[in-house]
N, C-alpha and C positions, 0 to 999 in steps of 0.2 A: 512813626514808621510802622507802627505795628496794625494801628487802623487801616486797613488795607485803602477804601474808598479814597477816605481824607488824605492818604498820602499822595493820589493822583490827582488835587485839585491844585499845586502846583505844576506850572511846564516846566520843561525838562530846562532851559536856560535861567528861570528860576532856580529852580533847584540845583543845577549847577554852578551859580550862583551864591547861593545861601554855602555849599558844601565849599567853594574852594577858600573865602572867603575863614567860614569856621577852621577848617585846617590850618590856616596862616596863622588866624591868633592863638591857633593854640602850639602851633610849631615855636614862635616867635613870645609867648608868656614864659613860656616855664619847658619845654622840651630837647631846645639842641643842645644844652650843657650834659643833661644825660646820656643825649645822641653822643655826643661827642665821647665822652666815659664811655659808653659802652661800643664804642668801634675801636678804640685804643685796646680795651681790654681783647675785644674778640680776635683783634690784629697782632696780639703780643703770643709767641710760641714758646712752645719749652724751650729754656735757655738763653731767653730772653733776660737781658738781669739788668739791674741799676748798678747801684756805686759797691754795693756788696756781690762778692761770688756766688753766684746762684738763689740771690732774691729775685724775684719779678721787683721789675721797676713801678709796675700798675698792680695795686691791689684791691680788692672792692671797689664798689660804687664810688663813697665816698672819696676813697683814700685816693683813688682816680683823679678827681676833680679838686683834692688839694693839690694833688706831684703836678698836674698841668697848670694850676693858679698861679701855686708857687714858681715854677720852673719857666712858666711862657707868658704870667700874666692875667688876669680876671679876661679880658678879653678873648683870650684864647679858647675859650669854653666854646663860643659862640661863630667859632669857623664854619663856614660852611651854612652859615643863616640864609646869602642871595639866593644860592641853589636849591639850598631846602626852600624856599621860600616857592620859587622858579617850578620844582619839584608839589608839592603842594596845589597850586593851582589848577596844574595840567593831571596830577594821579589827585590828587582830593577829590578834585572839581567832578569827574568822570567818572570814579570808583563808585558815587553816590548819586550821581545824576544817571546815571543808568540802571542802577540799583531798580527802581521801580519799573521803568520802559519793560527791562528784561523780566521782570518776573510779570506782566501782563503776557509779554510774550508766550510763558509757557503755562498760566493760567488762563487768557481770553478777557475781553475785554469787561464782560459782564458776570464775571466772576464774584459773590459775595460770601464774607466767610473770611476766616482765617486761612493763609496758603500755609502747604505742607510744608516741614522744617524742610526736605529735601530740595522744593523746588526754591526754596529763599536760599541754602549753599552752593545748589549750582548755578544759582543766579549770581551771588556775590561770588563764586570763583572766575567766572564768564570778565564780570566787569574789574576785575583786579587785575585779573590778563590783559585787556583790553587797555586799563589806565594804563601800567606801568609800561608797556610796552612803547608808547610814546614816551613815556616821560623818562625812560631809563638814563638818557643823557644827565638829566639833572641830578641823576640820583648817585652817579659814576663820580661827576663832579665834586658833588656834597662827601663822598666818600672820600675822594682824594684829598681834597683839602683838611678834611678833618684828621685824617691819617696821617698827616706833616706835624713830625713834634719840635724840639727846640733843635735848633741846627746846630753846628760849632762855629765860630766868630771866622765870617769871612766865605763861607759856603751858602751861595745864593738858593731863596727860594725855588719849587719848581714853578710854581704860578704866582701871580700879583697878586693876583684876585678869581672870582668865579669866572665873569669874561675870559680874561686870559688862560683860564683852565682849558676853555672850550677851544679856543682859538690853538694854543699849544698842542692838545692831545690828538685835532686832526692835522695839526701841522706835521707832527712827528710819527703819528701811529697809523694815520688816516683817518676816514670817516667814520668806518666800522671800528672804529675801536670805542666811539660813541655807547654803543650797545656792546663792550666788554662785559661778563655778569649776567648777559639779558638773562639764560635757561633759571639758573637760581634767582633768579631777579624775579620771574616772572611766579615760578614755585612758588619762593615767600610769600609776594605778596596777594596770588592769587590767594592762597590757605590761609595769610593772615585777614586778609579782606573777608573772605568767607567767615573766619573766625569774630570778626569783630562785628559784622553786618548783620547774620545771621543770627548771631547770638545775644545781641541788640535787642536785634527783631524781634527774639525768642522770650528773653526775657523780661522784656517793657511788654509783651502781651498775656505772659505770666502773671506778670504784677499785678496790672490793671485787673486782673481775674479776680483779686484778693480782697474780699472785702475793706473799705476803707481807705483803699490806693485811687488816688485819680492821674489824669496825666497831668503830672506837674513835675516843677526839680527834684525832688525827690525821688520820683519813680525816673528819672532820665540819669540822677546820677548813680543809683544801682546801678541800673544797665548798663552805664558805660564801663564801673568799676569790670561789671562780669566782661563784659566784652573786650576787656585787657587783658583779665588774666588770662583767656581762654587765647587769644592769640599768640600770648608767650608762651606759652604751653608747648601750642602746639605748633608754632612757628619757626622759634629758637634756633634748631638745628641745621633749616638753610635756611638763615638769616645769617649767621654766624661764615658758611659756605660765601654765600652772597658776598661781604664786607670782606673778606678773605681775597677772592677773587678781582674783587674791584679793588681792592688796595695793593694786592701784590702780585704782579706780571709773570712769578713760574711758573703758576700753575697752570697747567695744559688743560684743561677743563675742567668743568664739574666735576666728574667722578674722580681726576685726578687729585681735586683740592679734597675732597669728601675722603677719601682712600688716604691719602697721607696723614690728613689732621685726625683719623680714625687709629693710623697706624702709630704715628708719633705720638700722639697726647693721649691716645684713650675716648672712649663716650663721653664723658665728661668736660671734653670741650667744647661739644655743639652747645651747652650749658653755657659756655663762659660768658657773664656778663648777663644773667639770668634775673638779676633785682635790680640794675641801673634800668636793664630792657622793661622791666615790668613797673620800675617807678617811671617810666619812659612812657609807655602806651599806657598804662593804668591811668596818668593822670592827664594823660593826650585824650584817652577818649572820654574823661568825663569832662577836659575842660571843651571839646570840641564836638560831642554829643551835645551839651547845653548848650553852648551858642549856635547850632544848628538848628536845634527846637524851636531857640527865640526866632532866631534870622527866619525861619518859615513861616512862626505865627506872625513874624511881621510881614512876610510876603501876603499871606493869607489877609490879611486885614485891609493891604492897600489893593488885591486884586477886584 
């Protein structure tokens, strides 16, 4: 990605291709059990308690994904996989298949050289807006679903399934309720996507500068490592907003959910769920930066 030329000898339905494709497996290896821990966490408020007066019922990463194994089942982890999946295709596929279009846009086509860090962020904020904003349905969905914990015996689920998510939320709320979340929706993932793309970008061009680095796994799984953390970072605090919103129907808006959880809980809940989130992307984008790498050098081979 960071070769500037070489990135453009794939097309864009290549390349959207290779990207939604790496997303999947790596949503679907090793991701939604954390997904899942960390929207529970993020979704649980002060006073929230389990079987003790005034314990959280969700503590850590961990201890998360024991209380839901134990309490709802191994399975349970992995709520919300069709949507994430659904989700995936349509924001992976897009976020990264535009990725390069847009930054020719604001360099030219004959451009050679490394592009300036500025215009690779505003090019990843451009195409993070652009993905999520279609795909925000899936993403409402995979929320909801993951946000349903153990019921009491006899108190019917809200949905079946993902389908039926869809089908239920414009049956009851309408169509626009689809895009419930979208403003924090679009925020996160525009700054995450910038964070992760950019800093990709940034750093696998770094590497390669370093005497003894070539472009191989190695240099592809640094870079994704950086381009985790740098997205939890800076992502975290609406991201946290985001999954708030999409899970729980009080909140009057953005600044309404932002202002309360500021006023109720402190700073330190846009945090909550800050090492599931980061064992989450951290090992999202090295396993999904590496099989991108591959899925192009095979693109590249059979073009």
């Amino acid at each position: 990605m960071s070769d500037f030329k070489h990135a453009t000898e794939i097309s864009f339905a290549g390349t959207f291709a290779c990207s939604a494709f790496s997303a999947c497996f790596a949503e679907v290896l090793c991701t939604i059990p954390l997904d899942t821990a960390k929207v529970r966490l993020q979704l649980q408020k002060r006073g929230s308690i389990g079987n003790e007066v005034g314990i959280p019922k969700y503590r850590g990463m961990l201890g998360t994904v024991v209380t839901i194994a134990l309490e709802e089942g191994l399975i349970a982890l992995w709520k919300g996989i069709i949507p994430g999946l659904h989700r995936q295709c349509i924001y992976g596929g897009l976020r990264i298949g535009l990725y390069d279009p847009v930054k020719i846009l604001f360099v030219g086509n004959d451009f050679v050289g490394d592009v300036p860090l500025f215009k690779k962020i505003l090019a990843a904020l451009i195409t993070g807006a652009i993905a999520i904003a279609l795909a925000n349905p899936t993403d409402l969905v995979k929320v909801r679903l993951q946000a349903e914990g153990k019921l009491p015996p006899g108190v019917p689920r809200r949905y079946a399934g993902a389908l039926d998510a869809y089908y239920t939320i414009v049956r009851q709320e309408g169509l626009a309720a689809l895009w419930t979340g979208l403003c924090p929706n679009i925020a996160r993932n525009a700054i995450i996507n910038a964070a992760e793309l950019a800093s990709y970008d940034q750093i696998k061009q770094t590497i390669l500068k370093i005497s003894g680095f070539t472009d191989n796994m190695l240099t592809h799984l640094l870079a994704g490592l950086g381009a985790g953390f740098f997205a939890v970072c800076i992502g975290s605090p609406v991201d946290v907003v985001k999954s708030r919103m999409m899970g729980d129907s009080t909140y009057k808006s953005t600044f309404d959910c932002f202002f309360k959880t500021l006023k109720n809980e402190g700073p330190f809940a846009f945090y909550k769920g800050f090492f599931p989130s980061f064992g989450r992307l951290g090992s999202w984008n090295v396993i999904m930066f590496l099989t991108l790498e591959q899925a192009k050098n095979y693109f590249r081979r059979i073009a």
